[in-house]
PQR file with spaces between the fields and no chain letter, atoms N, CA, C, O and H, PARSE charges and radii, in Angstrom:
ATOM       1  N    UNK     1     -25.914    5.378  -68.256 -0.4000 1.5000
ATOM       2  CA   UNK     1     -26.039    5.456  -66.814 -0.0000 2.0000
ATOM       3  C    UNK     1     -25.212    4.339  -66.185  0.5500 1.7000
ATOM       4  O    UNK     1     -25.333    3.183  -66.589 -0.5500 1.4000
ATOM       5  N    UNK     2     -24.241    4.721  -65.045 -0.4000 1.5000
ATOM       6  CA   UNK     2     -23.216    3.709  -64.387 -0.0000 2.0000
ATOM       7  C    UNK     2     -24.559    2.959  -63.472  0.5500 1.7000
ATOM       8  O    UNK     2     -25.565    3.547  -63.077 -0.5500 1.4000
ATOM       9  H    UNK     2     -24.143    5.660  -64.718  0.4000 1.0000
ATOM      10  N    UNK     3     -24.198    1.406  -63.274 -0.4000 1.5000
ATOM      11  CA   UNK     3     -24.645    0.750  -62.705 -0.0000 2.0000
ATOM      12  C    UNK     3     -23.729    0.759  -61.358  0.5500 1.7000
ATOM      13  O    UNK     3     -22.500    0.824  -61.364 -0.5500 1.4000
ATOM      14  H    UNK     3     -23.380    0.929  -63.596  0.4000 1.0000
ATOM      15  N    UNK     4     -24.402    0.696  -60.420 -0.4000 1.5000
ATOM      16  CA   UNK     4     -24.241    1.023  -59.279 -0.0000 2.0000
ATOM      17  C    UNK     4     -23.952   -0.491  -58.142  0.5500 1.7000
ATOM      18  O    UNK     4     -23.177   -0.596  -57.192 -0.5500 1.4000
ATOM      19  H    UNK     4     -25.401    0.643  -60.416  0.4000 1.0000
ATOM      20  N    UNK     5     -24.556   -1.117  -58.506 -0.4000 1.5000
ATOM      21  CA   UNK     5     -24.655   -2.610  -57.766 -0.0000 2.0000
ATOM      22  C    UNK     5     -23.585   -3.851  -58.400  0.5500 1.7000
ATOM      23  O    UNK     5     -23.646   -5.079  -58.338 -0.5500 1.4000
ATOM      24  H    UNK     5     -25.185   -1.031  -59.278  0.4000 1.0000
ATOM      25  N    UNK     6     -22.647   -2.959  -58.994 -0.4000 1.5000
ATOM      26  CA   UNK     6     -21.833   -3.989  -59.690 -0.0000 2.0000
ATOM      27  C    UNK     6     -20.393   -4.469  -58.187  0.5500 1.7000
ATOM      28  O    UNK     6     -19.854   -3.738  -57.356 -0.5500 1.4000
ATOM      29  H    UNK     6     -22.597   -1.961  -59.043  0.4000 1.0000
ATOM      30  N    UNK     7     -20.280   -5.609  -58.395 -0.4000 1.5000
ATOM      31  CA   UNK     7     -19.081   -5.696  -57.417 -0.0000 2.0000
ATOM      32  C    UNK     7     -17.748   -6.220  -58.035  0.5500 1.7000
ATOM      33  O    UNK     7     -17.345   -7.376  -57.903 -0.5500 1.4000
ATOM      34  H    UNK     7     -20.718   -6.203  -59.071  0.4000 1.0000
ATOM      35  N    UNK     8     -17.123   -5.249  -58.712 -0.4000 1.5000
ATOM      36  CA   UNK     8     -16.347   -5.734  -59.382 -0.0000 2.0000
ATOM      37  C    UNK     8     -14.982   -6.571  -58.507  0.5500 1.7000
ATOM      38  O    UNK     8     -13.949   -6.376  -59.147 -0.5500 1.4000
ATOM      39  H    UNK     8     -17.450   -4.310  -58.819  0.4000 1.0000
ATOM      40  N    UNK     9     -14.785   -7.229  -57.538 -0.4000 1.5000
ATOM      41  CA   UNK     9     -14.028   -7.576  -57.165 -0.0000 2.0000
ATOM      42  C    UNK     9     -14.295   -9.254  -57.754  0.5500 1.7000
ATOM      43  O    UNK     9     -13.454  -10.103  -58.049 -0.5500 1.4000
ATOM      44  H    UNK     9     -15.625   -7.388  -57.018  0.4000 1.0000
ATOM      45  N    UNK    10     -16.154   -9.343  -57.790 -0.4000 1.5000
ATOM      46  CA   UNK    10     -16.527  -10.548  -57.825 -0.0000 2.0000
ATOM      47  C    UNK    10     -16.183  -10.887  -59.330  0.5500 1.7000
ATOM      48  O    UNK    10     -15.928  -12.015  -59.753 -0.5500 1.4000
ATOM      49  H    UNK    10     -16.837   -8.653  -57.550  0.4000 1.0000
ATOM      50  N    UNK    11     -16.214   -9.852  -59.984 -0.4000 1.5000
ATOM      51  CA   UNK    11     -16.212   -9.708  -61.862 -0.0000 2.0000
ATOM      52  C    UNK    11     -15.008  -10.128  -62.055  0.5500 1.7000
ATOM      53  O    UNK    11     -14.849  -10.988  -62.921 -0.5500 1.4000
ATOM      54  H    UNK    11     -16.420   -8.936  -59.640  0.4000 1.0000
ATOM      55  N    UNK    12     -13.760   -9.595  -61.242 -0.4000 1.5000
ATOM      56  CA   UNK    12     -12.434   -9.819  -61.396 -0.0000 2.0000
ATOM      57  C    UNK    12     -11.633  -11.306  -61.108  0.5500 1.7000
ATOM      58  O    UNK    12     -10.597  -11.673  -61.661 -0.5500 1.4000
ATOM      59  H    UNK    12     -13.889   -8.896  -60.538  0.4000 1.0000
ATOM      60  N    UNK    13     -12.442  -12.068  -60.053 -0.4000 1.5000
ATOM      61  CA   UNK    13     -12.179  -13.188  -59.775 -0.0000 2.0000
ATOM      62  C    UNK    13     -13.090  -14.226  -60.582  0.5500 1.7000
ATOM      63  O    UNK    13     -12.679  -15.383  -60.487 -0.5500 1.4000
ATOM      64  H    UNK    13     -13.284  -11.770  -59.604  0.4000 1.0000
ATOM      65  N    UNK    14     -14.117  -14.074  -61.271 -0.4000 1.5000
ATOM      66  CA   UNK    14     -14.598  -14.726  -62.324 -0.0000 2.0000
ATOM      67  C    UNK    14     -14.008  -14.703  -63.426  0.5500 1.7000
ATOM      68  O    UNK    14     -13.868  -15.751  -64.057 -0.5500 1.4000
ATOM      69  H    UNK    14     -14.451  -13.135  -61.348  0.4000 1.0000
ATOM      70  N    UNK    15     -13.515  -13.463  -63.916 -0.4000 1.5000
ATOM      71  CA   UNK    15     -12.456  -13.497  -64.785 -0.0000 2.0000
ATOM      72  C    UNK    15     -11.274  -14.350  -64.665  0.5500 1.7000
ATOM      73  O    UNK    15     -10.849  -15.144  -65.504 -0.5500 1.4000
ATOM      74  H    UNK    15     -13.628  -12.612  -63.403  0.4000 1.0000
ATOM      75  N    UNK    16     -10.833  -14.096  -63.587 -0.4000 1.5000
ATOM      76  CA   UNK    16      -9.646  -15.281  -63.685 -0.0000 2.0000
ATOM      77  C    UNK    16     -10.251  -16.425  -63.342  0.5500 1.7000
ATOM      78  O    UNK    16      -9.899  -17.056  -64.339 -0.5500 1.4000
ATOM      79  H    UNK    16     -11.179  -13.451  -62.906  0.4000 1.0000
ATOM      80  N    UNK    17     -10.737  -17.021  -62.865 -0.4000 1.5000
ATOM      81  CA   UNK    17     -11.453  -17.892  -62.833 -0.0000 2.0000
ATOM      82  C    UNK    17     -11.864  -18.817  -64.271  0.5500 1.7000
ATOM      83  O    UNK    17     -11.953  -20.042  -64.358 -0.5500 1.4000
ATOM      84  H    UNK    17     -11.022  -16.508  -62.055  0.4000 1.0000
ATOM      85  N    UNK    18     -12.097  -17.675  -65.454 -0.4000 1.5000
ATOM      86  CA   UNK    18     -12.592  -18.317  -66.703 -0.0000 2.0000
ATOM      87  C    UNK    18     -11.555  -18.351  -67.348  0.5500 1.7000
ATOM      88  O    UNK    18     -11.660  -19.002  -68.387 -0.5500 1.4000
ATOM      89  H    UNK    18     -12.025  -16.680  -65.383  0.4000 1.0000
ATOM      90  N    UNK    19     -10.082  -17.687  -67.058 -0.4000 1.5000
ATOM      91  CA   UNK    19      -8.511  -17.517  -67.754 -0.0000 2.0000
ATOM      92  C    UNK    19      -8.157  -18.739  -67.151  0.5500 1.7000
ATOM      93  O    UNK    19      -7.950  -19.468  -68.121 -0.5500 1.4000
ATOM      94  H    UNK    19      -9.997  -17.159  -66.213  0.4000 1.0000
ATOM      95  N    UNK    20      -7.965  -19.391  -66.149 -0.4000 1.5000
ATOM      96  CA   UNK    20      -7.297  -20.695  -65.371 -0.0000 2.0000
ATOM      97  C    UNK    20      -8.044  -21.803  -66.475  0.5500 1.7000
ATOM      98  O    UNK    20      -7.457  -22.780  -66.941 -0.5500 1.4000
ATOM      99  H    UNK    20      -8.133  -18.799  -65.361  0.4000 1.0000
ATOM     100  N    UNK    21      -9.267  -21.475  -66.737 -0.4000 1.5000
ATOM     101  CA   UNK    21      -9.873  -22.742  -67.482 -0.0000 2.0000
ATOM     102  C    UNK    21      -9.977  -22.709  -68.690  0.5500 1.7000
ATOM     103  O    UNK    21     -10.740  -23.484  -69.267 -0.5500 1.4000
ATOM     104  H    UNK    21      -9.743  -20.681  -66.359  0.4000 1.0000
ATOM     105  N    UNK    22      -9.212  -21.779  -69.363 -0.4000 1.5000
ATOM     106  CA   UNK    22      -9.301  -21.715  -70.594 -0.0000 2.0000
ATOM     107  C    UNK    22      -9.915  -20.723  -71.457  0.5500 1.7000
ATOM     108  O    UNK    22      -9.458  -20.227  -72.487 -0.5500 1.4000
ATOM     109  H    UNK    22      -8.593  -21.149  -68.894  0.4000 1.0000
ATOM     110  N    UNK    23     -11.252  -20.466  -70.755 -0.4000 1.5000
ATOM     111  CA   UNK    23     -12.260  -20.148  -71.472 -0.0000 2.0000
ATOM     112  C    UNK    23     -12.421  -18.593  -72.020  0.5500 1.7000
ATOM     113  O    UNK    23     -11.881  -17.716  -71.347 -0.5500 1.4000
ATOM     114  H    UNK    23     -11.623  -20.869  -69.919  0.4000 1.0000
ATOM     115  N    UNK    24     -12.960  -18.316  -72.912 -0.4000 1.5000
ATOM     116  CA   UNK    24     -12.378  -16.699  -73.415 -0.0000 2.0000
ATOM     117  C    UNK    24     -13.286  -15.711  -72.891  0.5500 1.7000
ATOM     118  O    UNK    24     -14.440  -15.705  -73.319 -0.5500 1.4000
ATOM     119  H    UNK    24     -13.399  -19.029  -73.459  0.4000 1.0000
ATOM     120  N    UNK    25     -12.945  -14.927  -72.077 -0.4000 1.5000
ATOM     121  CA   UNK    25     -13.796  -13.622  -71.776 -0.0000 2.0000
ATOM     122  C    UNK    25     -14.140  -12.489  -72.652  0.5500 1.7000
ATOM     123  O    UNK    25     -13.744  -12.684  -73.802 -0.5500 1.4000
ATOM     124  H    UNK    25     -12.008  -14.931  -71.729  0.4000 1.0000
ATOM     125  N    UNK    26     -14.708  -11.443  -72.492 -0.4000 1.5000
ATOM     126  CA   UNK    26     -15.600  -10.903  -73.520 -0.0000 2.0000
ATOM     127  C    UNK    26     -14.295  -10.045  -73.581  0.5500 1.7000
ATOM     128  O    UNK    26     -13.336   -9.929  -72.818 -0.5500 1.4000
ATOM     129  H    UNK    26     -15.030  -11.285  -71.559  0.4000 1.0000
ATOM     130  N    UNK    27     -14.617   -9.508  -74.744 -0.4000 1.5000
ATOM     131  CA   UNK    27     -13.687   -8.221  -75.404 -0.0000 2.0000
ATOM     132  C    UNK    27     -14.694   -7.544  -76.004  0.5500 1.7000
ATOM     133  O    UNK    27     -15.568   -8.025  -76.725 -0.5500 1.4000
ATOM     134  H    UNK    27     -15.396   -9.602  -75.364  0.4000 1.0000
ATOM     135  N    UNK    28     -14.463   -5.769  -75.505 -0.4000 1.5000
ATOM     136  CA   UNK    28     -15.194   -5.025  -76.093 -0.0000 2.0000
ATOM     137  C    UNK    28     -14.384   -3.785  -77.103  0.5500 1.7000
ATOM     138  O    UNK    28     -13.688   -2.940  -76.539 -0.5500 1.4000
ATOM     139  H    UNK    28     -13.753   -5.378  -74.920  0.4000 1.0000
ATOM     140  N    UNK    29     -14.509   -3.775  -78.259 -0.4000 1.5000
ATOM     141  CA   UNK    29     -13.839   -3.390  -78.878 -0.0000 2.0000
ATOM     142  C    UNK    29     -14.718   -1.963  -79.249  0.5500 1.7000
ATOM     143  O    UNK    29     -15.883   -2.047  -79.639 -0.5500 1.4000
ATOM     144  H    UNK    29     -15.074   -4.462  -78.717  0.4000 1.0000
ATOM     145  N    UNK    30     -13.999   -0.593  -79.075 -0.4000 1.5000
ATOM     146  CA   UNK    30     -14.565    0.685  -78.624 -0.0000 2.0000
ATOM     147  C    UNK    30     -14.031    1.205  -80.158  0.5500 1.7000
ATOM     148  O    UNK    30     -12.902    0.856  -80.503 -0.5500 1.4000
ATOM     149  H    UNK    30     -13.053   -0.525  -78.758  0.4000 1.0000
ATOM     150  N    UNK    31     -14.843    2.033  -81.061 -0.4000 1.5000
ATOM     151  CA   UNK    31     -14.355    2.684  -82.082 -0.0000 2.0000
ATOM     152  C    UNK    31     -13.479    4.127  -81.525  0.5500 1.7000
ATOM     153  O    UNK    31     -13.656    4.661  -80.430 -0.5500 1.4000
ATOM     154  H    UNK    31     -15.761    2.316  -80.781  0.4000 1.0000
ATOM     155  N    UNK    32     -12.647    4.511  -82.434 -0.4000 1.5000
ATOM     156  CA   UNK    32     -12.375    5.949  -81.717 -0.0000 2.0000
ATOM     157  C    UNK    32     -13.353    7.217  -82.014  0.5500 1.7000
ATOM     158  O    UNK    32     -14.486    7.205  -82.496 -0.5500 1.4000
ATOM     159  H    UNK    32     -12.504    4.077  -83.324  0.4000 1.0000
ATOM     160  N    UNK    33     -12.720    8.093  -81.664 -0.4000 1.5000
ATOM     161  CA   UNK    33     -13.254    8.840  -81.479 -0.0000 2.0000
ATOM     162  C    UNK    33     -13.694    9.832  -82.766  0.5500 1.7000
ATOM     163  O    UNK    33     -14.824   10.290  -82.930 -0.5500 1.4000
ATOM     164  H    UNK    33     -11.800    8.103  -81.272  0.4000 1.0000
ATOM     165  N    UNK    34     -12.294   10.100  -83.819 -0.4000 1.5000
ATOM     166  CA   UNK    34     -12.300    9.498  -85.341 -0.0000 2.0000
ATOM     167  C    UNK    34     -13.449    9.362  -86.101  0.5500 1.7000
ATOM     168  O    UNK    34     -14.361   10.064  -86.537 -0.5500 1.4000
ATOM     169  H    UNK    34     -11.376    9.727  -83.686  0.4000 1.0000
ATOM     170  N    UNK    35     -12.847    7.476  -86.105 -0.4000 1.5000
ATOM     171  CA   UNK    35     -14.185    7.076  -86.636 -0.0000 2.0000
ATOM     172  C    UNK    35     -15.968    7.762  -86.012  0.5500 1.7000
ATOM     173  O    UNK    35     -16.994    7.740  -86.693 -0.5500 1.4000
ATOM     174  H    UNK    35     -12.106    6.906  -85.750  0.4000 1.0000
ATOM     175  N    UNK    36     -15.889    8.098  -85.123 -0.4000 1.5000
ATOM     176  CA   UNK    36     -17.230    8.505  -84.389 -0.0000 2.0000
ATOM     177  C    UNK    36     -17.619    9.203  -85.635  0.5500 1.7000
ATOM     178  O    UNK    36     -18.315    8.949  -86.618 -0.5500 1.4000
ATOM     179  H    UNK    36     -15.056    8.116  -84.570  0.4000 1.0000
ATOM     180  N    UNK    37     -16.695   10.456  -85.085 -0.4000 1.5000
ATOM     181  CA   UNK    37     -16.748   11.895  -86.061 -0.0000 2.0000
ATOM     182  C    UNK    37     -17.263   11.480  -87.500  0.5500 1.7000
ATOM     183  O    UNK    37     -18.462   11.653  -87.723 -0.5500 1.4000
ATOM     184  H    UNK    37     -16.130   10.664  -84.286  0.4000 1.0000
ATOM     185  N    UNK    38     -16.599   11.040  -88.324 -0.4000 1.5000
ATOM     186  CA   UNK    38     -16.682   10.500  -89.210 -0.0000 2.0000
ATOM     187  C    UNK    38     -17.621    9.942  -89.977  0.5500 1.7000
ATOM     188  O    UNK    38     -17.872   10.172  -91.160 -0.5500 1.4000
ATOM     189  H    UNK    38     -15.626   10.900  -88.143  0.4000 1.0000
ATOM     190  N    UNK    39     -18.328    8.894  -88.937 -0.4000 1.5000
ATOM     191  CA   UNK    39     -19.588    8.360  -89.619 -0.0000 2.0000
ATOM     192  C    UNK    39     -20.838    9.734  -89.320  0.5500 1.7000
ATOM     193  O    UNK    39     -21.833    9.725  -90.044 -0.5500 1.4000
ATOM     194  H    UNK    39     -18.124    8.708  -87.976  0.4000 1.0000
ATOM     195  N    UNK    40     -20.716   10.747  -88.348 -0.4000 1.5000
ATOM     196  CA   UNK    40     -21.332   11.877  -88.325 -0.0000 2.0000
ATOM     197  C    UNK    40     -21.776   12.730  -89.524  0.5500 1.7000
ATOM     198  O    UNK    40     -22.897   13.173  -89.771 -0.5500 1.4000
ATOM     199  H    UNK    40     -19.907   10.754  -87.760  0.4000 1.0000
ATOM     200  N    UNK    41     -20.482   12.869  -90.296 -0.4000 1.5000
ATOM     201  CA   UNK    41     -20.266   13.530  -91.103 -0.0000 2.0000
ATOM     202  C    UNK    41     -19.716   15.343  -90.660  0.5500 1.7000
ATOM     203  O    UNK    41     -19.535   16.325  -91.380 -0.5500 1.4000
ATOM     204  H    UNK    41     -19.571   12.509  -90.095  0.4000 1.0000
ATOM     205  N    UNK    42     -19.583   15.130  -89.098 -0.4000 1.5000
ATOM     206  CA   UNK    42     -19.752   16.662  -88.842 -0.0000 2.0000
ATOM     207  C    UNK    42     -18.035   16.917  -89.247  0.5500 1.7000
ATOM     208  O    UNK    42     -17.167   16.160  -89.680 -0.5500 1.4000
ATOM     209  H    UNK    42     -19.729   14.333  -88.513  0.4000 1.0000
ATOM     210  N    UNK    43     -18.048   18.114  -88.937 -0.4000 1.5000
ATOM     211  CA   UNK    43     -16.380   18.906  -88.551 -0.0000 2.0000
ATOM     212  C    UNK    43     -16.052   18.724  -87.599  0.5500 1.7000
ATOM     213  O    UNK    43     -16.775   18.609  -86.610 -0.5500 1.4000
ATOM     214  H    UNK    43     -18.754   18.729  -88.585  0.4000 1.0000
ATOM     215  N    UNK    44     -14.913   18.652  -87.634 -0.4000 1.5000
ATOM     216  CA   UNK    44     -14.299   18.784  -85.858 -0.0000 2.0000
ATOM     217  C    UNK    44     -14.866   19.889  -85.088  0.5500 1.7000
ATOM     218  O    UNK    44     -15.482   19.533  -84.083 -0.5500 1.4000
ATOM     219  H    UNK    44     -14.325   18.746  -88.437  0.4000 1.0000
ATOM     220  N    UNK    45     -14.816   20.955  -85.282 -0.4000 1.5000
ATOM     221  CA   UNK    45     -15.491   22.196  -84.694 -0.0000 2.0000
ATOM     222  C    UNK    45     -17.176   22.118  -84.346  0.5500 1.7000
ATOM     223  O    UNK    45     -17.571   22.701  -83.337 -0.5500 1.4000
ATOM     224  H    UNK    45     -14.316   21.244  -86.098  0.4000 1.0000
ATOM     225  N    UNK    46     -17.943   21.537  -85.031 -0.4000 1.5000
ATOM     226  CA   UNK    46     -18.927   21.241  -85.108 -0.0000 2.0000
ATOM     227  C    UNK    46     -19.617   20.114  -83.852  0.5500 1.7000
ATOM     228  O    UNK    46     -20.459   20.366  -82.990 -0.5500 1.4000
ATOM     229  H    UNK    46     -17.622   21.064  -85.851  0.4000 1.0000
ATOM     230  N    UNK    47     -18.842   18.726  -84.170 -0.4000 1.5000
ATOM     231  CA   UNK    47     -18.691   17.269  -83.254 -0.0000 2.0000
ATOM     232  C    UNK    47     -18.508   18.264  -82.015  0.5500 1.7000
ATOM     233  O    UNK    47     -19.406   18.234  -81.173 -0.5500 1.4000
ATOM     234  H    UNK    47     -18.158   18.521  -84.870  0.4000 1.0000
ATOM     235  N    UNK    48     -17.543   19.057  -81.833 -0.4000 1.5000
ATOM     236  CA   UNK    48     -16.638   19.517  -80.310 -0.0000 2.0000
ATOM     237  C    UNK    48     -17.603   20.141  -79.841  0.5500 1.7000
ATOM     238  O    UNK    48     -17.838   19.910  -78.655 -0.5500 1.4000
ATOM     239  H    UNK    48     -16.813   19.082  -82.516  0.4000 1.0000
ATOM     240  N    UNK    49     -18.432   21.056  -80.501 -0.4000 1.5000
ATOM     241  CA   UNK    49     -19.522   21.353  -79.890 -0.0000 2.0000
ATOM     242  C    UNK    49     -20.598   21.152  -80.048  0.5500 1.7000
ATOM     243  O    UNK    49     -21.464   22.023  -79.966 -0.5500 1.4000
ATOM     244  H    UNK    49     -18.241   21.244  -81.464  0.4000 1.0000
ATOM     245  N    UNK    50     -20.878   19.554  -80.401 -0.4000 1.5000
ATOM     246  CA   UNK    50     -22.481   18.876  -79.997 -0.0000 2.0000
ATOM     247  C    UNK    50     -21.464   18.304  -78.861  0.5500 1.7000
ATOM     248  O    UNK    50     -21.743   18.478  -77.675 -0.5500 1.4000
ATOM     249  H    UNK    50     -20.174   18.847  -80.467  0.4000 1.0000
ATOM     250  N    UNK    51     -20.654   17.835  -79.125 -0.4000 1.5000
ATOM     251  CA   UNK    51     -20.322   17.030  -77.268 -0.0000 2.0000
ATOM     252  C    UNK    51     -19.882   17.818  -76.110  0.5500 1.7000
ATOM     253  O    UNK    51     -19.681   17.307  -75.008 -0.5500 1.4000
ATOM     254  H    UNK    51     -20.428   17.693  -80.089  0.4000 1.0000
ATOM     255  N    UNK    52     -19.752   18.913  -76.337 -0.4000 1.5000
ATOM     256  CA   UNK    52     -19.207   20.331  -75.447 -0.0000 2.0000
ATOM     257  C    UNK    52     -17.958   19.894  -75.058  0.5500 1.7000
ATOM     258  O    UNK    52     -17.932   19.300  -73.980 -0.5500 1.4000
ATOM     259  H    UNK    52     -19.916   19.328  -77.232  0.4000 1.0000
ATOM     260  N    UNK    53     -16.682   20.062  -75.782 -0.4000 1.5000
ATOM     261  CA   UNK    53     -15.674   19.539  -75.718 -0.0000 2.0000
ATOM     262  C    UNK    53     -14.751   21.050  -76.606  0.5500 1.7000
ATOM     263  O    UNK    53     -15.317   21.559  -77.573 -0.5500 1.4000
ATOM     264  H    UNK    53     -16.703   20.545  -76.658  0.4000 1.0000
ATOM     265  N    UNK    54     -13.738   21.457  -76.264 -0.4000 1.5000
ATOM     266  CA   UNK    54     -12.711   22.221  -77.020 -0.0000 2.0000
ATOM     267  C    UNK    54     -12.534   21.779  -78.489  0.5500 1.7000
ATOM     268  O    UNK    54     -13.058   20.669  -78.582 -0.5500 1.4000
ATOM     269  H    UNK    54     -13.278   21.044  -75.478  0.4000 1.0000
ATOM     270  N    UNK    55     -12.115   22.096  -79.463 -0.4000 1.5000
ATOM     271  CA   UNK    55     -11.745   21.880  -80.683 -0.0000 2.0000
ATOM     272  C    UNK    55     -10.528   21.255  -79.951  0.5500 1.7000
ATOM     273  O    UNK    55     -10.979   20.236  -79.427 -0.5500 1.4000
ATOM     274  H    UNK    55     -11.690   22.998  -79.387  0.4000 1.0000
ATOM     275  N    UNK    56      -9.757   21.316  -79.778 -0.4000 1.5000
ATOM     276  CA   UNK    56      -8.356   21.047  -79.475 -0.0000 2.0000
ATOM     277  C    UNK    56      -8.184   19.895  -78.498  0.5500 1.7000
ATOM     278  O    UNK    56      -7.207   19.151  -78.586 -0.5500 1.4000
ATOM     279  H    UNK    56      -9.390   22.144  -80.204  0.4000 1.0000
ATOM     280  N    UNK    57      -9.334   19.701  -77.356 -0.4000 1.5000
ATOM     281  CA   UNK    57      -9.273   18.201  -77.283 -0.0000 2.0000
ATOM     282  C    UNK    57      -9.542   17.285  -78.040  0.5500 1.7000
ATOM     283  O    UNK    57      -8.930   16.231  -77.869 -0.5500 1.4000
ATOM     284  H    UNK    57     -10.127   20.306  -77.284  0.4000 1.0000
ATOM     285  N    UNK    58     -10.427   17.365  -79.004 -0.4000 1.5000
ATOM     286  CA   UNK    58     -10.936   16.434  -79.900 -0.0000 2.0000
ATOM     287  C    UNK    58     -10.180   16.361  -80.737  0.5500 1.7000
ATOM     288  O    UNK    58     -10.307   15.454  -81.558 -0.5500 1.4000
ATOM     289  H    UNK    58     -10.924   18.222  -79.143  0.4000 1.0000
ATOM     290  N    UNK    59      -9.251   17.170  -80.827 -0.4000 1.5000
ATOM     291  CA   UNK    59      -7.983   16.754  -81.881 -0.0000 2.0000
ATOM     292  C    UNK    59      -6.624   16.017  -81.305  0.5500 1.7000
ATOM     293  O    UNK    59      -5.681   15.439  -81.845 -0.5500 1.4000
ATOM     294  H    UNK    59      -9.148   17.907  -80.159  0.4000 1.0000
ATOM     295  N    UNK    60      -7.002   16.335  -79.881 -0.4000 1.5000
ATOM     296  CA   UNK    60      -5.890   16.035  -79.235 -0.0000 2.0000
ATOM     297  C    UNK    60      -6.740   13.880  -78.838  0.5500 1.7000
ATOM     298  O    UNK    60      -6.109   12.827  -78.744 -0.5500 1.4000
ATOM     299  H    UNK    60      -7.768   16.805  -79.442  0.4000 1.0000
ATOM     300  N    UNK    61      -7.662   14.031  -78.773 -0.4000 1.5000
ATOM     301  CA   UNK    61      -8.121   12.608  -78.698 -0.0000 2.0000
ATOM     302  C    UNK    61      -8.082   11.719  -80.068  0.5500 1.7000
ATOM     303  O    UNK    61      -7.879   10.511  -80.196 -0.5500 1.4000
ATOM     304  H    UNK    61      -8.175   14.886  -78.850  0.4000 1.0000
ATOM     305  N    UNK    62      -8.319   12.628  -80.957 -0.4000 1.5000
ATOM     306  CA   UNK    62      -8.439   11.657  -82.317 -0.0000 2.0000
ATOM     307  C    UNK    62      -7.005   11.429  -82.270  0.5500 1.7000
ATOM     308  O    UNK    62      -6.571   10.393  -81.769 -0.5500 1.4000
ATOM     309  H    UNK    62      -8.484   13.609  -80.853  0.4000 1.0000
ATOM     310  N    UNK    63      -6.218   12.338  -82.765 -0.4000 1.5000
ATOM     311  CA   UNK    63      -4.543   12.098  -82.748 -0.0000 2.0000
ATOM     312  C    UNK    63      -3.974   11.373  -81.393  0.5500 1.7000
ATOM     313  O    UNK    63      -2.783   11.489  -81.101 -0.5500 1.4000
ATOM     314  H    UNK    63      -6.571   13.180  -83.173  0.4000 1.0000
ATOM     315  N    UNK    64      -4.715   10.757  -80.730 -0.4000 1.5000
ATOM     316  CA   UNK    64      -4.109    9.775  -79.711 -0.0000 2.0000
ATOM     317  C    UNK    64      -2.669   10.480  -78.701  0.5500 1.7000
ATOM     318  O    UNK    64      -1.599    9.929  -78.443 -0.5500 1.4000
ATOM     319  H    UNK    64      -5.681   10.663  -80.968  0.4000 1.0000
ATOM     320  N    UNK    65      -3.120   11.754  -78.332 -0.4000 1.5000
ATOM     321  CA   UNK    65      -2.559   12.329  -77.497 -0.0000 2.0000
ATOM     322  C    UNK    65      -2.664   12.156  -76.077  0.5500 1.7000
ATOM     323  O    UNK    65      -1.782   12.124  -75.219 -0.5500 1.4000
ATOM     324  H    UNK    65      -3.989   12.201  -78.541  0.4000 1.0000
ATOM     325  N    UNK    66      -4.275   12.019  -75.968 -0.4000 1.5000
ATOM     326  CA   UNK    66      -5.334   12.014  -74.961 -0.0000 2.0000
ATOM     327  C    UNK    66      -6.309   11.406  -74.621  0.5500 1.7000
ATOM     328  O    UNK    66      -7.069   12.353  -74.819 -0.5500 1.4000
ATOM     329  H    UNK    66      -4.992   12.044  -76.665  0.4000 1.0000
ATOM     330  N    UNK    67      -6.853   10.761  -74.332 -0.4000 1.5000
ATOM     331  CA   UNK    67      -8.034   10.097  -74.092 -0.0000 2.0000
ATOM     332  C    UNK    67      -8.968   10.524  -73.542  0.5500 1.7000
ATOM     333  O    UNK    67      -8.748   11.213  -72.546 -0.5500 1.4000
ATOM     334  H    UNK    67      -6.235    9.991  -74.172  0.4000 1.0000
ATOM     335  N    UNK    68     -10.320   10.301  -73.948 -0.4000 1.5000
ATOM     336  CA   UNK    68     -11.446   10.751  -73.719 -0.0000 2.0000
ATOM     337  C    UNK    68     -11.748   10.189  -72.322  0.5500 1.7000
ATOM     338  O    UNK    68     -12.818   10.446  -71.771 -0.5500 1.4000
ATOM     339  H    UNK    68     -10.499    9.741  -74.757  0.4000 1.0000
């Protein structure tokens, strides 16, 4: 669920704010879509439709055509 009360203008100037001083901001490091599948164990055909997605996007996202 998107949070709604976020003000990212304020997020953006804290960020630089913590880059001027050095200090390291968070990094969120996202698995693909791939790996998702994968640790599932499903098929592509299968994954595409528990997420209601085409076979052919999900191939077109794993193969880094497209983004989810």
């Amino acid at each position: 669920m998107a949070r709604t009360d976020r003000n990212i203008g304020a997020e953006i100037l804290e960020g630089i704010r913590q880059i001027k001083k050095g200090e390291i901001g968070r990094i969120t490091t996202i698995p693909s879509v791939a790996e998702i599948r994968g640790k599932t164990g499903l098929s592509q055909s299968e994954f595409a439709r528990l997420i209601g997605v085409s076979v052919r996007t999900l191939q077109e996202w794993e193969q880094g055509r497209r983004a989810p």
